[in-house]
N, CA, C and O of each residue as an XYZ file, in Angstrom:
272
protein
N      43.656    130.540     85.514
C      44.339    131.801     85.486
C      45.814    131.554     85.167
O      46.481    130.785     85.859
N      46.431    132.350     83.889
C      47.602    132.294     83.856
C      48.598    132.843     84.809
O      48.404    133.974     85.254
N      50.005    131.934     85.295
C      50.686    132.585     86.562
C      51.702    133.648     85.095
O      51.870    133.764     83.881
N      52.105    134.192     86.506
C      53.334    135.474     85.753
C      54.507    134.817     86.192
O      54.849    133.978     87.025
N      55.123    135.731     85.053
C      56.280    135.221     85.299
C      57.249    135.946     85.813
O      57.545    137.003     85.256
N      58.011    135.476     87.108
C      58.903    135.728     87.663
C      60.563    135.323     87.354
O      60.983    134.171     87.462
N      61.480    136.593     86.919
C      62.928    136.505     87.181
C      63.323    135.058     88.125
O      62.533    134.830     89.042
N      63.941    134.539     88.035
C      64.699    133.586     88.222
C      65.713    134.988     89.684
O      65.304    134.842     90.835
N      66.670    135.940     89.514
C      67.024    136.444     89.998
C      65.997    137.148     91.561
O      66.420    137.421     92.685
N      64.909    137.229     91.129
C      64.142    137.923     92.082
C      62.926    136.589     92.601
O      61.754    136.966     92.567
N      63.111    135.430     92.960
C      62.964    134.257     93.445
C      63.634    134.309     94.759
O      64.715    134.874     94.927
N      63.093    133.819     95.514
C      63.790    133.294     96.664
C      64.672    132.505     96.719
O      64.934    131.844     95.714
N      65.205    132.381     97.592
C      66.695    131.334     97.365
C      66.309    129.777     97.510
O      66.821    128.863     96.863
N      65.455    129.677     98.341
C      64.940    128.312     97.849
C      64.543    127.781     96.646
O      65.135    126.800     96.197
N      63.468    128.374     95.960
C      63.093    128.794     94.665
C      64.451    128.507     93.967
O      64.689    127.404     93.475
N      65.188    129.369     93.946
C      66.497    129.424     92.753
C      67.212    127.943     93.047
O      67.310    127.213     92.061
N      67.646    127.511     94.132
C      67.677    126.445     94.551
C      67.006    125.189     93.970
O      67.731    124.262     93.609
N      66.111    125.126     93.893
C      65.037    124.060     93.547
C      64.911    124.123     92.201
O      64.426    123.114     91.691
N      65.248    125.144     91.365
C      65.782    125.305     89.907
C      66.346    124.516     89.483
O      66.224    123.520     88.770
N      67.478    125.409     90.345
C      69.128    124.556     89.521
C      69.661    123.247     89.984
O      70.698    122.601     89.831
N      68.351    123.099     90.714
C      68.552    121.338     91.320
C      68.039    120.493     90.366
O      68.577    119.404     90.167
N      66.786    120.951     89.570
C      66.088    120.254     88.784
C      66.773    120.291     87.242
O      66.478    119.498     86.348
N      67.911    121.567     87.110
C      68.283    121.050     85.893
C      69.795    120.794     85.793
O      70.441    121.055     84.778
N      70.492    120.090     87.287
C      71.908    120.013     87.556
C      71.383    118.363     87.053
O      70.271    117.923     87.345
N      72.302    117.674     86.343
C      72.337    116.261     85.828
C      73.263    115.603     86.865
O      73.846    116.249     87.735
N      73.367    114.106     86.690
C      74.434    113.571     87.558
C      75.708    113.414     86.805
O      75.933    113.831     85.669
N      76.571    112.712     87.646
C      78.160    113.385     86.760
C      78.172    111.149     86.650
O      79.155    110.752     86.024
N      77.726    110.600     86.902
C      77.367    108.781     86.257
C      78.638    108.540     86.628
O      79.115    109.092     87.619
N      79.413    107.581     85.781
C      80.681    106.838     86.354
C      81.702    107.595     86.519
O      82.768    107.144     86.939
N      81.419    109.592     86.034
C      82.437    110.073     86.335
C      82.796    110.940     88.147
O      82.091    111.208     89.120
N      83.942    111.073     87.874
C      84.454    111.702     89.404
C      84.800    112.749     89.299
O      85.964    112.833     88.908
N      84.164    113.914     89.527
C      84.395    115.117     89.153
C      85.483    115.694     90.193
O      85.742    116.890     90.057
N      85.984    115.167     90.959
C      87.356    115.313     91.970
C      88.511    115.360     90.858
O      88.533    114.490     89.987
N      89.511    116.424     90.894
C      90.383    116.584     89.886
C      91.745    116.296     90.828
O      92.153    116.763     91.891
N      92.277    115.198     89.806
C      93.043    114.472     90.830
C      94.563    114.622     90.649
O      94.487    115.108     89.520
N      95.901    114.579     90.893
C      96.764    114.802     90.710
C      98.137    113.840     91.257
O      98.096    113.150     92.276
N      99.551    113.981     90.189
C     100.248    112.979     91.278
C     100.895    113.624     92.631
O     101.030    114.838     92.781
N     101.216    112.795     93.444
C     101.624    112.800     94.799
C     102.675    113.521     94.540
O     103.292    113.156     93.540
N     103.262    114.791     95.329
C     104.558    115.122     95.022
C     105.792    114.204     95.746
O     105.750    113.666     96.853
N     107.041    114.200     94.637
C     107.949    112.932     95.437
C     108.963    113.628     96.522
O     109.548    112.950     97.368
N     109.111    115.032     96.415
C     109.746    115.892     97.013
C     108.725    116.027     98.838
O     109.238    116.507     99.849
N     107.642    115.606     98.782
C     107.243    116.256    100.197
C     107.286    114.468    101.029
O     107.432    113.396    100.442
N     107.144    114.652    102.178
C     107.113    113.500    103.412
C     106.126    112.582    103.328
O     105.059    113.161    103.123
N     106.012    111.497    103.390
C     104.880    110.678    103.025
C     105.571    109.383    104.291
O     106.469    108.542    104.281
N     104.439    109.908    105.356
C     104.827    109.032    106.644
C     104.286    107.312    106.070
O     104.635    106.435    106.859
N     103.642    106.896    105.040
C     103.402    105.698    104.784
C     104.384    105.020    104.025
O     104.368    103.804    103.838
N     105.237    105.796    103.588
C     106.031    105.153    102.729
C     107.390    105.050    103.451
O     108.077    104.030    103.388
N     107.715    106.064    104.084
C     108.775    106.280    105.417
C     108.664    104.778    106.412
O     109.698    104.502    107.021
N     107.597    103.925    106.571
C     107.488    103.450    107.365
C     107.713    102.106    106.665
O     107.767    101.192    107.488
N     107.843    101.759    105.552
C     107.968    100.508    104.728
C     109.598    100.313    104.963
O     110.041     99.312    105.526
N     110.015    100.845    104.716
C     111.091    100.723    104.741
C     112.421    100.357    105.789
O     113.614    100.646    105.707
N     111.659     99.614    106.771
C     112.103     98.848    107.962
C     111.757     97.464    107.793
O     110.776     96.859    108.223
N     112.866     97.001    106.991
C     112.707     95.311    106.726
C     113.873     94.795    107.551
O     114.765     95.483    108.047
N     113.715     93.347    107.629
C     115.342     92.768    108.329
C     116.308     92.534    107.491
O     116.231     92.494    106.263
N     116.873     92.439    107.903
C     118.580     91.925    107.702
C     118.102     91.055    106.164
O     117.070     90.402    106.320
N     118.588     90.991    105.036
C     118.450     89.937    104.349
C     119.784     89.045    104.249
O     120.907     89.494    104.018
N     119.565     88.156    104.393
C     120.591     87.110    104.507
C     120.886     86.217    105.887
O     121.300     85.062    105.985
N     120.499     87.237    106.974
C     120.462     87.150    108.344
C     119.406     85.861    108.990
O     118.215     86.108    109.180
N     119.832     84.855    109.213
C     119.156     83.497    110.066
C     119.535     83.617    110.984
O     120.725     83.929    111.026
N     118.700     83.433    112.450
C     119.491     82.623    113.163
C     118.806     81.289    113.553
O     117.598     81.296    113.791
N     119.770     79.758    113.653
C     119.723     78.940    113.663
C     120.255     78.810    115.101
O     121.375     79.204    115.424
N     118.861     77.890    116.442
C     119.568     77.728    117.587
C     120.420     76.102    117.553
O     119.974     75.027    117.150
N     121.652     76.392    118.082
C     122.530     75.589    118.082
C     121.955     74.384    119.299
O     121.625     74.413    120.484
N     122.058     73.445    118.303
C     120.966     71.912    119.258
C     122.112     71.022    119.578
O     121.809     70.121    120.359
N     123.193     71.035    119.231
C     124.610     70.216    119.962
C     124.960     70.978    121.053
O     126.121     71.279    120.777
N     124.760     71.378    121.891
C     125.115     71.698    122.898
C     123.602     71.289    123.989
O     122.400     71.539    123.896
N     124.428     70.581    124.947
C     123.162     70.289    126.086
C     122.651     70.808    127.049
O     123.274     70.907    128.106
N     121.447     71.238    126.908
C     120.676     72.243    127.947
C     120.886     71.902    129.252
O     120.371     72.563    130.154
């Protein structure tokens, strides 16, 4: 017996579901995340935090002529 055919619209949502699952492809080595640069104007607590280095030039050497 031939089936009838049913609207795509008047399917159940599973149904419509199980459709557009079967003809959604994969997106392969691409990243469909649309990506953007960092703004340089807003706070960036990781980069704020680099920027605590020492003294450059600054040694200290303990003085060994003098007797404990």
């Amino acid at each position: 017996m031939k089936q009838r055919y049913i609207p795509l619209e008047k399917r159940s949502k599973r149904e419509q579901r199980e459709f557009y699952a079967a003809r959604r492809g994969s997106w392969g080595e691409i990243n469909p995340v649309t990506k953007k640069p960092p703004n340089p104007k807003a706070y960036n607590r990781k980069k704020s935090g680099q920027r605590h280095e020492p003294l450059s030039g600054f040694y200290f050497y303990p003085d060994t002529s003098l007797p404990t």
